[in-house]
C-alpha positions as semicolon CSV with decimal commas, in nm:
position;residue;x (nm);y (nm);z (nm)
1;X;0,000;0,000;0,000
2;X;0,103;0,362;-0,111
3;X;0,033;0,633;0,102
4;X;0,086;1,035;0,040
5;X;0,088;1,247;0,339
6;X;-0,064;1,571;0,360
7;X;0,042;1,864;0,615
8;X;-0,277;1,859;0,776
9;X;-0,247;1,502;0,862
10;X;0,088;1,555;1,007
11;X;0,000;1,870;1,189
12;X;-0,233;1,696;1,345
13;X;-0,040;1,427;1,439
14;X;0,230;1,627;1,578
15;X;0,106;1,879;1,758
16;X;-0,102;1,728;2,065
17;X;-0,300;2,050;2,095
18;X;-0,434;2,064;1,752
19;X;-0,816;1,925;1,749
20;X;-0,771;1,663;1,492
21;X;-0,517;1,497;1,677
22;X;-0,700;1,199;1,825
23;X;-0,801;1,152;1,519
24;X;-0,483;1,144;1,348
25;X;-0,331;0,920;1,599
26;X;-0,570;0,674;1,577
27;X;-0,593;0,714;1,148
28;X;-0,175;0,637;1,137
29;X;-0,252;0,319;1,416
30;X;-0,526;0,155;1,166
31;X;-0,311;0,273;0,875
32;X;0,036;0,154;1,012
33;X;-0,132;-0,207;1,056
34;X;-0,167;-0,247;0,639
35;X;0,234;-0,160;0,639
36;X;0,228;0,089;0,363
37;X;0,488;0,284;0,227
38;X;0,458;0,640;0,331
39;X;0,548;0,921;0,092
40;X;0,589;1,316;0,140
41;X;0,683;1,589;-0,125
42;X;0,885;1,871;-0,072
43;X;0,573;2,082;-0,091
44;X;0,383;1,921;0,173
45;X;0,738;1,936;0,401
46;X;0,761;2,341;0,298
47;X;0,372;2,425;0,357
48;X;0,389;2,195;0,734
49;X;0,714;2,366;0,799
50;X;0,577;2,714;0,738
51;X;0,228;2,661;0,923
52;X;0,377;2,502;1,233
53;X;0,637;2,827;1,244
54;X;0,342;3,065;1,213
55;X;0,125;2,867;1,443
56;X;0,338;2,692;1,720
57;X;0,638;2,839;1,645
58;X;0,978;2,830;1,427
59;X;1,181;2,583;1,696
60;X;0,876;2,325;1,686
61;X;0,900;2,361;1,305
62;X;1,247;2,263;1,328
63;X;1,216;1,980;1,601
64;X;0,909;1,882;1,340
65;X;1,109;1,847;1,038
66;X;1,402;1,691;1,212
67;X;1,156;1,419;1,353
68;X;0,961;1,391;0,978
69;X;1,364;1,262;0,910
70;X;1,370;0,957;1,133
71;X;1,023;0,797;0,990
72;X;1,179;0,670;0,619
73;X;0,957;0,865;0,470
74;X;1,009;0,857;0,096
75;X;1,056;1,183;-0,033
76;X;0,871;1,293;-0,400
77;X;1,020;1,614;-0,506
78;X;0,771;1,837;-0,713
79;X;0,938;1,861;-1,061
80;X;0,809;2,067;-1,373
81;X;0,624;1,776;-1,477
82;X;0,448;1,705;-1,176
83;X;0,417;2,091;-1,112
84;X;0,244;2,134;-1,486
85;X;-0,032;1,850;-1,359
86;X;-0,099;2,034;-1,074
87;X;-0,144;2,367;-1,252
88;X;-0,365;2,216;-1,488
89;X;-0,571;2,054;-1,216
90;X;-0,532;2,381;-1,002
91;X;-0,657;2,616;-1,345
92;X;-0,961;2,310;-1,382
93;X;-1,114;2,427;-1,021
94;X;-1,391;2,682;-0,950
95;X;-1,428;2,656;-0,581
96;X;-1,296;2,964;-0,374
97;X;-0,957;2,901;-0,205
98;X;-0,796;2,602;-0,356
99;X;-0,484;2,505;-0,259
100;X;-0,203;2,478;-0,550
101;X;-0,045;2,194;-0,284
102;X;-0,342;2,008;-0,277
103;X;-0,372;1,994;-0,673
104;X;-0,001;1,914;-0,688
105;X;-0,058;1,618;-0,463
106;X;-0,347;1,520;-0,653
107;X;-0,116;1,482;-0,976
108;X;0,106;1,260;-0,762
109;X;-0,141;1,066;-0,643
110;X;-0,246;0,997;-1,037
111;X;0,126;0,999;-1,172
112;X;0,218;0,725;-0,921
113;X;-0,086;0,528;-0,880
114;X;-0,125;0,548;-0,490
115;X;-0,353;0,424;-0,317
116;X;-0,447;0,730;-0,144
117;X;-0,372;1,020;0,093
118;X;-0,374;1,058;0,474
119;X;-0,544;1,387;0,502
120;X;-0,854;1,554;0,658
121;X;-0,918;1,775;0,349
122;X;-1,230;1,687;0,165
123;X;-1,066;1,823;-0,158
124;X;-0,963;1,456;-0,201
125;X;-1,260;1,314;-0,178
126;X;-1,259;0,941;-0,252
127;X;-0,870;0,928;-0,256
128;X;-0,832;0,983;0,130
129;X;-0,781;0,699;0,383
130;X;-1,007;0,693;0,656
């Protein structure tokens, strides 16, 4: 099983406070059981870096990005390809405040054939493991 991870997943997961926490806890325990391989892109580890800085602060983003290290998560960087996909899926969307992230992950998602996304954001619809 092939698994993206999104920064709201992880936000939750890592910061105890945040209310979808629980939740994310117990979504990475059911998860964890199917031993999947987990994937990140550099997008999703810029956007969690920057929105743990602004809300918890820059030393937990750094603590957070030195722990994302020690999982073996397998990194996807973004390249123009990928980044064209997710323009044209970003440029396809009418709803007010869509994420270019989210469209980029949703072109990795398609371009590698995973089998979904851990992620709270209903822009993914039927992709997201719950």
């Amino acid at each position: 099983m092939k698994l993206l991870l999104d920064s709201d997943f992880l936000f939750g997961l890592y910061i105890t406070h945040d209310p979808s926490h629980d939740r994310a806890v117990h979504l990475l325990e059911e998860t964890w059981k199917k031993q999947p391989e987990l994937y990140i892109t550099n997008l999703v580890m810029q956007e969690l870096a920057t929105v743990v800085s602004y809300r918890v602060g820059q030393q937990e983003s750094i603590t957070l990005l030195d722990n994302l290290k020690e999982h073996n998560l397998i990194k996807i960087h973004v390249n123009e390809e990928l980044e064209d996909a997710g323009w044209s899926i970003f440029l396809s969307q009418t709803k007010k405040g869509t994420s270019f992230v989210d469209c980029a992950n949703l072109a990795v998602i398609e371009k590698y054939k995973f089998d979904g996304i851990l992620s709270f954001d209903g822009f993914y619809k039927d992709k997201r493991i719950t």
